[in-house]
C-alpha positions as CSV (number, residue, x, y, z in Angstrom):
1,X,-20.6,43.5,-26.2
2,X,-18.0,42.3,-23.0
3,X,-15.0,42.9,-23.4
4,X,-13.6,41.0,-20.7
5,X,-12.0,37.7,-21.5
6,X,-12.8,34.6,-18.7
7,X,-9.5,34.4,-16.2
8,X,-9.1,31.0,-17.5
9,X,-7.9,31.7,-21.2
10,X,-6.7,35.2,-19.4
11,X,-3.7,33.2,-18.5
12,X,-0.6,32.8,-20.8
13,X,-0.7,29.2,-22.1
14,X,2.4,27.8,-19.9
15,X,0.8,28.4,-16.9
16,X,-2.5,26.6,-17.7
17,X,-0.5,23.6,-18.7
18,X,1.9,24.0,-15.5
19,X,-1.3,23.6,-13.4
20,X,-2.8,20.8,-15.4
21,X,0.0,18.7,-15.3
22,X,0.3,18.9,-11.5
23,X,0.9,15.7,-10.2
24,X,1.8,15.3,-6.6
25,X,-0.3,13.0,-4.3
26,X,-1.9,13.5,-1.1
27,X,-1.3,14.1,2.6
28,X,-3.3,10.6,3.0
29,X,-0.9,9.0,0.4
30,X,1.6,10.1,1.9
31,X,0.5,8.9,5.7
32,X,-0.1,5.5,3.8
33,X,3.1,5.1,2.0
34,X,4.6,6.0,5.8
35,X,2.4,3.5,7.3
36,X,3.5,0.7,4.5
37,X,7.1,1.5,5.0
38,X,6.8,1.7,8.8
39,X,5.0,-2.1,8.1
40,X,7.8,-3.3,6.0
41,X,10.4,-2.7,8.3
42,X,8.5,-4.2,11.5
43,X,8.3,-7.6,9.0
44,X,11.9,-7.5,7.6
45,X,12.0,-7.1,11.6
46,X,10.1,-10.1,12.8
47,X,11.1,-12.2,9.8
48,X,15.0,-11.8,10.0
49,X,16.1,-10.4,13.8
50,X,12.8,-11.2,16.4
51,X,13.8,-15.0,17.0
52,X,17.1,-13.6,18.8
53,X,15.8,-10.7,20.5
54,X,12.1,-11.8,21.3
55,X,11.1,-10.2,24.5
56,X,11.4,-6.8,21.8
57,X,9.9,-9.1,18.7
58,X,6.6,-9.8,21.2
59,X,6.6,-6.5,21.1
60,X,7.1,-5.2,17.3
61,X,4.8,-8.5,16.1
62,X,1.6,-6.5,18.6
63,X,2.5,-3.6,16.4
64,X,2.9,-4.8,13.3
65,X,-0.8,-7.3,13.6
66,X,-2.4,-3.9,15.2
67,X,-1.0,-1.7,12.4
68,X,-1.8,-4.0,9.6
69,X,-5.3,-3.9,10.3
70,X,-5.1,-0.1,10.7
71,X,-3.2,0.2,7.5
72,X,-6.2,-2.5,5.9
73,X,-9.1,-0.5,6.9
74,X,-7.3,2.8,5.8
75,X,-6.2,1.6,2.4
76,X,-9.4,0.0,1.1
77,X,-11.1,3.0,0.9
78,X,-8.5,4.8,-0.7
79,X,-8.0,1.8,-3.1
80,X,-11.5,2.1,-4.6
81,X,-11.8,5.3,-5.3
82,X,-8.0,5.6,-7.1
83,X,-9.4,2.2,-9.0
84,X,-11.7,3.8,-10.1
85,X,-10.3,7.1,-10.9
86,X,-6.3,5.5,-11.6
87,X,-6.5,3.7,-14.8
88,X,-9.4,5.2,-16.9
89,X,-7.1,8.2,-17.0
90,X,-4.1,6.7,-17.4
91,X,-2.7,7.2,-21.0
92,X,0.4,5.2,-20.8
93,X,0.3,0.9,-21.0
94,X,3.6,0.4,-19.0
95,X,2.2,2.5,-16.3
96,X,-1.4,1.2,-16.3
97,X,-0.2,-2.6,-16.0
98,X,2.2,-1.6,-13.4
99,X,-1.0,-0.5,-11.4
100,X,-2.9,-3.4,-11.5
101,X,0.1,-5.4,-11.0
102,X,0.7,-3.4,-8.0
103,X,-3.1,-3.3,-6.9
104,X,-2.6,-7.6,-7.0
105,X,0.2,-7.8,-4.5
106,X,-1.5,-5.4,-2.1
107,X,-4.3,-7.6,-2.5
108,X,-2.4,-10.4,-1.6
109,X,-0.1,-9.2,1.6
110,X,-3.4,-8.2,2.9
111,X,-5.2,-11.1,2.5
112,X,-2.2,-13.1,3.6
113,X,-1.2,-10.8,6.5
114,X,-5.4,-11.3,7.9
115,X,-5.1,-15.4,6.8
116,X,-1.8,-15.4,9.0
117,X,-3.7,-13.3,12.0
118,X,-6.6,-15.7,12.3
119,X,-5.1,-18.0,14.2
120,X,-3.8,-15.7,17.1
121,X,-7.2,-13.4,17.2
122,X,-9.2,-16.9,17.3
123,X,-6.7,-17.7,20.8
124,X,-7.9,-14.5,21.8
125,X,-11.2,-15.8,21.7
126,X,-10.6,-18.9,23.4
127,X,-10.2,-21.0,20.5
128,X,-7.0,-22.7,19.6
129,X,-6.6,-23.4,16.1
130,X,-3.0,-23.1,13.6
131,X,-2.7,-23.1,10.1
132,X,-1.1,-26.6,9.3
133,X,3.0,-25.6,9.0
134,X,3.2,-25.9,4.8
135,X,0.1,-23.4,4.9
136,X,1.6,-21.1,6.9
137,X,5.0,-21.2,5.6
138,X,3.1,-20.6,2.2
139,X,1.7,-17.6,3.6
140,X,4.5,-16.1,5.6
141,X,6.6,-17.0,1.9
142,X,4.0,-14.8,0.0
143,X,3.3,-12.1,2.9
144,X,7.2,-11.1,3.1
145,X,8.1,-11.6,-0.5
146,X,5.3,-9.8,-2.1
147,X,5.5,-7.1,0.5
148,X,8.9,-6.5,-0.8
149,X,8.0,-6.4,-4.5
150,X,5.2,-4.3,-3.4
151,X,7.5,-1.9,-2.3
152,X,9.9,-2.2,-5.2
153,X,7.2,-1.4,-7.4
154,X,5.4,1.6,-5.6
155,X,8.8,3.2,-5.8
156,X,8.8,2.5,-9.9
157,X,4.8,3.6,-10.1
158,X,6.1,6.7,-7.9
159,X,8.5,7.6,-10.6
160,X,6.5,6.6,-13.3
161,X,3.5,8.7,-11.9
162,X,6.1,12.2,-11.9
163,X,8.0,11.0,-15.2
């Protein structure tokens, strides 16, 4: 006959809950939601301030395109595993639609950040080709107010996630 009892019901029952219920995120999370913030202000940037100080907004716009597509590679695989992991666990409707709705808008900065870059990488191959303006001010409408919701609600799924 053993005697011993596995460590796992060893423990008193708050402390098996305390480390179920963890819920913090990741370094990489973390690194992403710097990276998003750090590409939200460079567009608040470019969008509201670069036309009076443009010599600098040259500058932020190379850093923004460049960190975009950083931010785009480094996101989609992150995306598709917590897609697949994210909402099959989640218990709670409010949060779960907040997700997807949130999942949507990152969808659509990204695609309308990489619509909106076309046109300068194609110069950079030799070709010249623009958007025509309504397009583009469509996209530059969606890009910047949709990166902004985005924001808003990653700070409400951030305090859902710990509530």
């Amino acid at each position: 006959m053993n005697t011993t009892t596995p460590l796992i019901t060893a423990l008193p029952e708050p402390s098996r809950q305390k480390t179920a219920a963890r819920k913090g995120g990741s370094v990489y999370t973390a690194i992403l939601t710097a990276c998003f913030t750090l590409l939200l202000f460079s567009g608040l940037y470019l969008e509201f301030f670069a036309a009076h100080h443009w010599n600098a907004g040259k500058l932020v716009l190379a850093g923004h395109l460049l960190g975009g597509v950083f931010f785009t590679l480094a996101l989609t695989p992150w995306l598709v595993s917590h897609v697949r992991s994210g909402p099959i666990r989640s218990h709670r409707r409010l949060f779960t639609l907040l997700g997807w709705l949130l999942l949507g808008q990152y969808l659509t900065v990204i695609a309308t950040g990489l619509l909106m870059a076309l046109p300068p990488a194609l110069y950079l191959l030799g070709h010249i080709w623009f958007w025509r303006f309504e397009t583009t001010f469509l996209l530059t409408f969606l890009h910047l107010w949709l990166s902004i919701a985005a924001a808003l609600g990653l700070l409400v799924h951030l305090i859902l996630r710990h509530w």
